[in-house]
C-alpha positions in Angstrom: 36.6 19.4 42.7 38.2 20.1 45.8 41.2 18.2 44.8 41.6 20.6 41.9 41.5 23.4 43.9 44.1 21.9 46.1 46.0 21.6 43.0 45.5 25.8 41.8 46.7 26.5 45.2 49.7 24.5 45.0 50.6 25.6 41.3 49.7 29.6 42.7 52.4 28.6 45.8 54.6 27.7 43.9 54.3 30.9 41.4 55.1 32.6 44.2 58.1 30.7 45.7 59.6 31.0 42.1 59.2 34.9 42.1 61.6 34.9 45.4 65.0 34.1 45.6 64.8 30.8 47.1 67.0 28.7 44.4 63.7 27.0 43.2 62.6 27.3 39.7 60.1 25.8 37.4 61.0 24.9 33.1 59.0 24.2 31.2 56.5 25.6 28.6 58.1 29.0 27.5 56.3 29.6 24.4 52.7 31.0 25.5 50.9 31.8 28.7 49.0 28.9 28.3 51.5 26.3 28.6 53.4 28.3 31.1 50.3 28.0 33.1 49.4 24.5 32.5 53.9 23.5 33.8 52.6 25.4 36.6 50.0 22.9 37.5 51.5 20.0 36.7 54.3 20.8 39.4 51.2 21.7 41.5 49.7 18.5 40.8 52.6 16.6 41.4 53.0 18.3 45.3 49.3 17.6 46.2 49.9 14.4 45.1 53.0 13.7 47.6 51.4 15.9 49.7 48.4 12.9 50.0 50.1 10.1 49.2 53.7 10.0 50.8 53.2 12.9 53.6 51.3 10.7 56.0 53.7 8.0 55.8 56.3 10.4 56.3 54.7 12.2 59.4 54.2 8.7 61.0 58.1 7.9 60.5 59.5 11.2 61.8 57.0 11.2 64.6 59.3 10.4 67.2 61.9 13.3 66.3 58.9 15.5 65.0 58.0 15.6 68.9 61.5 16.1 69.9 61.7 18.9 67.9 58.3 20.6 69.0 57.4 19.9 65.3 60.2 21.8 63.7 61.3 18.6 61.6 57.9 19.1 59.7 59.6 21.6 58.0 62.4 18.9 56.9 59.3 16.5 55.9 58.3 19.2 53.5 61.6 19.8 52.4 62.0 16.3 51.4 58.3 16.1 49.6 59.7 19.4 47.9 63.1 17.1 46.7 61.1 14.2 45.8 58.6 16.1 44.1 61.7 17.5 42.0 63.1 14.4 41.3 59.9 13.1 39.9 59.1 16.0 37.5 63.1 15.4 35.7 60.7 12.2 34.1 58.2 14.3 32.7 58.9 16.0 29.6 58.8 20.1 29.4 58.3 20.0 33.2 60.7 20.5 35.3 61.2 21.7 39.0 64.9 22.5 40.3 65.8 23.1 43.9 68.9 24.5 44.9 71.1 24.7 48.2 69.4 23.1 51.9 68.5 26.3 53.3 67.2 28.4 50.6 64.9 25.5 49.6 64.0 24.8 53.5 62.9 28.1 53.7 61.1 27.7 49.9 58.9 24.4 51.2 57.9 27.1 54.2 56.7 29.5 52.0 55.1 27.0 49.4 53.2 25.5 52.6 52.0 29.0 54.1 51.1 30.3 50.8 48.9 27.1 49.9 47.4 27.2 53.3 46.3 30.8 52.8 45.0 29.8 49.6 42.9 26.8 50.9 41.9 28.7 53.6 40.1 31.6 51.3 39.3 29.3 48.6 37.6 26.9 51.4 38.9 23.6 49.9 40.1 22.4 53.1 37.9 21.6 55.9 
């Protein structure tokens, strides 16, 4: 259960990061709300997923220039789970989650990890 709230809050993040004008968009399912909805989770699904699976090995990599940084190279850890995360959806059908330019779609991980955390945090799926 909690992982499918985990999941909501990602798919709700990245509603939100689409609305801005951060050169990330989601395709996918045009014809009703429904489907719309359920592209929306998918890509949702698909972050959580990195997000459990591939973001600890990450973390452990860059941990020596992650302390260097005070940190700041998380953002470029989430970055690259936002990248690979798009490459993986261009092999599912009628999903699909583009990124643009380096610095729009830094600044798009950041928002899609704030508003996810703020989700979690009121939904109480993370402990």
């Amino acid at each position: 259960m909690r992982f499918l709230l985990r999941v909501a809050a990602m798919a709700f993040a990245v509603w939100i990061t689409t609305l801005l004008p951060l050169d990330i968009a989601v395709t996918g399912g045009e014809d009703e709300w429904w489907t719309r909805l359920l592209v929306f989770l998918a890509v949702g699904a698909i972050l959580q997923l990195m997000n459990q699976i591939v973001k600890p090995v990450l973390t452990v990599l860059a941990l020596p220039i992650t302390i260097l940084t005070l940190g700041l190279f998380m953002l470029v850890v989430n970055w690259l789970i936002l990248w690979i995360a798009a490459w993986l959806t261009d092999f599912i059908p009628e999903v699909t989650l583009t990124i643009g330019g380096f610095w729009l779609t830094l600044l798009g991980a950041l928002v899609i990890s704030i508003v996810s955390g703020i989700v979690n945090g009121i939904t109480g799926s993370r402990d």
